[in-house]
C-alpha positions in Angstrom: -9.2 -17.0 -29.0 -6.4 -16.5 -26.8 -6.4 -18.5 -23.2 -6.4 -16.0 -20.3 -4.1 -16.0 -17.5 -5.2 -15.9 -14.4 -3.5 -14.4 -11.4 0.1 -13.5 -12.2 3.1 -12.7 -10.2 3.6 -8.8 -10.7 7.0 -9.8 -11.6 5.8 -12.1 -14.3 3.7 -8.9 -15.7 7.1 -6.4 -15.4 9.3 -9.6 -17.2 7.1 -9.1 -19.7 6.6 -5.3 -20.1 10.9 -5.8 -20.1 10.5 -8.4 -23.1 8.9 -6.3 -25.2 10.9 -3.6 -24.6 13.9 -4.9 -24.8 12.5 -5.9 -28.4 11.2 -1.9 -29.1 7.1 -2.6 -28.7 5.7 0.9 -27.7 4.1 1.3 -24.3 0.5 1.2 -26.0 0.9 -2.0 -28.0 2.4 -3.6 -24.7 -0.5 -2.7 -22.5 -2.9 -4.1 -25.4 -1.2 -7.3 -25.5 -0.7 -7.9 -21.6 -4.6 -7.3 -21.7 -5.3 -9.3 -23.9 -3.6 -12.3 -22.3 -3.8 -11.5 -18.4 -7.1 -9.9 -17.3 -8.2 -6.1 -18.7 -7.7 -4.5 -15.1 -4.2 -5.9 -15.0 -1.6 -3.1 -15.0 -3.1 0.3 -16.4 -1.3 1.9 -19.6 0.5 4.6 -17.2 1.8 2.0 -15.3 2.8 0.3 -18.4 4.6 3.4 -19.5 6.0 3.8 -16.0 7.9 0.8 -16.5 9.0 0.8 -20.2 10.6 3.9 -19.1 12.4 2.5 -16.1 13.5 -0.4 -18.2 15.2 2.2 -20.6 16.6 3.9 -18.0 18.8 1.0 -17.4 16.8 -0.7 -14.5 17.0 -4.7 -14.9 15.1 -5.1 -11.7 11.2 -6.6 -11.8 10.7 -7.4 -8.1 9.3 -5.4 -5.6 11.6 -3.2 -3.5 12.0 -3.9 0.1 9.6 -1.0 1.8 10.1 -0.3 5.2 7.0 -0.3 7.4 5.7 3.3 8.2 6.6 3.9 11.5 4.0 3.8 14.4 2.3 6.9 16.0 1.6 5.2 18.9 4.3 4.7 21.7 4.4 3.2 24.9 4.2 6.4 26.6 1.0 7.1 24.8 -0.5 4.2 25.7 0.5 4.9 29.4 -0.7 8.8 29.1 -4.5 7.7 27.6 -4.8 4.7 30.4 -4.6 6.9 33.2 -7.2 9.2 31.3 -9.1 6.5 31.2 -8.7 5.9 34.7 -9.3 8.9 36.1 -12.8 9.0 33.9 -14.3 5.1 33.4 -16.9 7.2 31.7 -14.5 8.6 29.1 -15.2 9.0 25.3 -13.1 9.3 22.2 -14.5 13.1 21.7 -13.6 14.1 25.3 -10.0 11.3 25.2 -9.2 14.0 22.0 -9.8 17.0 24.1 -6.8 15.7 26.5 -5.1 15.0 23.6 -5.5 17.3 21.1 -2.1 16.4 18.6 -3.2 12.4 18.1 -5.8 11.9 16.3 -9.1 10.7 16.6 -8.5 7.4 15.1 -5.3 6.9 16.6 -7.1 7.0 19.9 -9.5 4.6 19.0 -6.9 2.7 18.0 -4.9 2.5 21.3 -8.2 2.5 23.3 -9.6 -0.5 21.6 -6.3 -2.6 20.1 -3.9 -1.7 23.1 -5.6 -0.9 25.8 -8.7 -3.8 25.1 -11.0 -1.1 26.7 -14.4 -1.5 25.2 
């Protein structure tokens, strides 16, 4: 029986998808094998596929790309607009905070109540 691996590096999984590619093993029999040794939830067979192809497309790379953050919806002048809300009302909810604001969300509200403001 064949010793399992236990939390890998994602690159160590794509090195290996690349191996076997490089030596012609279809998609499917890579995803068996990578199962086989690394746990069954490891990389799905899509994903497998996903990367056999970008391999053959010429791509040599198995790290993860640099992603830049998604930007914040919640600016200064937010922050500055909902606290004199909340001024003007101490008795102020999300529901009627939404009302004022109708083009932030809910949840963004909360979020600048509670994390920037430290209103609770």
């Amino acid at each position: 029986m064949l010793q399992s691996i236990e939390n890998p590096a994602d690159c160590e999984i794509r090195s290996v998808i690349r191996f076997f590619n490089a030596k012609d093993v279809k998609a499917a029999e890579i995803h068996r094998q990578i199962s086989a040794v690394y746990e069954e939830s490891i990389m799905s067979e899509g994903m497998v596929r996903k990367w056999v192809r970008a391999f053959k497309g010429g791509s040599t790379n198995v790290h993860d790309e640099e992603r830049s953050e998604r930007p914040s919806v919640i600016t200064e002048d937010m922050v500055q607009k909902v606290d004199a809300k909340v001024r003007e009302n101490r008795r102020f909810t999300i529901s009627s905070l939404s009302n004022e604001f109708p083009q932030v969300s809910r949840s963004v509200l909360y979020g600048v109540v509670r994390e920037h403001l430290n209103y609770r």
